[in-house]
C-alpha positions in Angstrom: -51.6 91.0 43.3 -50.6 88.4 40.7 -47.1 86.8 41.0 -44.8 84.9 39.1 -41.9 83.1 40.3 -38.9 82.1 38.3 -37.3 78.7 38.4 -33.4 78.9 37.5 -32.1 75.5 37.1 -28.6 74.5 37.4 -25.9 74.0 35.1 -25.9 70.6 36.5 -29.2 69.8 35.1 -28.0 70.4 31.5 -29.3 67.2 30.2 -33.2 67.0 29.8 -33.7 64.1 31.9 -32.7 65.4 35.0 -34.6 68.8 34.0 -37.8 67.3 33.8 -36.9 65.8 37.3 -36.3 69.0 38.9 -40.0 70.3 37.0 -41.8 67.2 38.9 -40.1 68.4 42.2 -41.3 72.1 41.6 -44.8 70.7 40.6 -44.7 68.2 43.0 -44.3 71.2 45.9 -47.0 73.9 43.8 -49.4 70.8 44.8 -48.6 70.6 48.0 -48.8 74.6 49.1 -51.7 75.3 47.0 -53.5 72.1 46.1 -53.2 71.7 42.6 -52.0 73.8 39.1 -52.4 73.9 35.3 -49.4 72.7 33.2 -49.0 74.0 30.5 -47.0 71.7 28.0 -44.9 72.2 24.9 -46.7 69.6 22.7 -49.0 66.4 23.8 -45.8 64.4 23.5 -44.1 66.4 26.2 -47.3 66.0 27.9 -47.1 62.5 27.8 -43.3 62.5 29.2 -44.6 65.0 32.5 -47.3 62.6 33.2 -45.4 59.9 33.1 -42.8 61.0 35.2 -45.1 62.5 37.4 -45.6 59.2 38.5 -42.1 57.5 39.1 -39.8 60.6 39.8 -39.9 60.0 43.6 -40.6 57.0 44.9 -42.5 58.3 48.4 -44.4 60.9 46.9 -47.5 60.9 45.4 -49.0 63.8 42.5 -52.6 63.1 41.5 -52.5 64.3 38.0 -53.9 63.6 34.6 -53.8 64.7 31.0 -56.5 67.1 29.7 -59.8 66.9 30.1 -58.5 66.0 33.9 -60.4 67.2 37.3 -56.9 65.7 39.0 -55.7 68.3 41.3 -53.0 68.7 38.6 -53.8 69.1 34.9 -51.4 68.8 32.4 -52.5 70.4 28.9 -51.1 71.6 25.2 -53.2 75.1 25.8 -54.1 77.2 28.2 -58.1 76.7 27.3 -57.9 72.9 27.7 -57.3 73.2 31.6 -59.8 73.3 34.2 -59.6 76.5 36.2 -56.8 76.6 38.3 -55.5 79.4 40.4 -51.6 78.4 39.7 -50.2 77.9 36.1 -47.0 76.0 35.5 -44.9 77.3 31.9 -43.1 74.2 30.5 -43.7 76.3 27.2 -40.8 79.1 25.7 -43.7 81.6 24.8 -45.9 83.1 27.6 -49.8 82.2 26.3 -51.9 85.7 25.9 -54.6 84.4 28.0 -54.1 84.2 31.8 -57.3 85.2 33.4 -57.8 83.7 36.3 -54.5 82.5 37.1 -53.3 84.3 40.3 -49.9 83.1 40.2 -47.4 81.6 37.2 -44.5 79.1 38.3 -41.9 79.3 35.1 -38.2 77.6 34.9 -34.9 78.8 32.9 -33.4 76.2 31.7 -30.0 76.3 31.2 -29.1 77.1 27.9 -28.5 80.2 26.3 -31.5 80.4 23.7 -34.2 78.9 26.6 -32.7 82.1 29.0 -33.2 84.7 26.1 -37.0 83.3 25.6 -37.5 83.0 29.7 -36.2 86.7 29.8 -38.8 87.2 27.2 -41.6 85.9 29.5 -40.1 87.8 32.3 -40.4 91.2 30.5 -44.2 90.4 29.0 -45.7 89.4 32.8 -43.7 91.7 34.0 -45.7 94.6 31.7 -49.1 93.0 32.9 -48.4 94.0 36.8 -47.1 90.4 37.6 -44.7 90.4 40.8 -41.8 88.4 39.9 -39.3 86.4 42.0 -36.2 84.5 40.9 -35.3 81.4 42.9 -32.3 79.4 41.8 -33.2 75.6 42.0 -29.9 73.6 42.3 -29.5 70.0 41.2 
């Protein structure tokens, strides 16, 4: 069965710098259960900001990545068609893409702010209605 799990970050992490950090840890940990993901990114400049932080966001880890076209492990992209197939998708986006085939599991993040929770309640309800089983997991600063 497909699943989805939900990333609520902390009040804490109100400012996007230390967002993103808490996104790199998430991805960071999706590469190290399941060996690599899709990220899905807002626009190629956000893109740009993941992939650089990818690299510097914890100084003893290491996340082989790379923008699209990428066969790194983890793939960051500005549409869903542009990544190499993947059986995890990351949603750094506020709008659930309409094609997920082939992605077994979707790794999503509330950010805290009250327009970002209406659109993550949004994605919630849409995977939700295509047999997705969803989990919540509050991710603290």
């Amino acid at each position: 069965m497909a699943e989805a799990t939900f990333y609520q970050l902390a009040e804490t992490l109100s400012e996007e710098g230390r967002q993103l950090q808490a996104i790199c840890r998430v991805i960071q940990k999706v590469y190290q259960v399941t060996g690599g993901a899709g990220v899905l990114c807002a626009s190629a400049e956000a893109a740009r900001t993941l992939d650089d932080l990818l690299w510097t966001f914890n100084q003893g880890s290491f996340v082989p990545h790379g923008l699209a076209p990428s066969d790194e492990p983890v793939c960051l992209a500005t549409e869903v068609q542009a990544l190499p197939p993947r059986r995890v998708l990351v949603l750094t986006v506020p709008t659930l893409p309409d094609d997920l085939a082939g992605f077994e599991r979707v790794v999503d993040f509330i950010l805290p702010d009250p327009e970002a929770v209406k659109a993550a309640r949004r994605r919630y309800r849409a995977l939700a209605s295509r047999g997705y089983s969803l989990t919540l997991h509050p991710l603290p600063a």
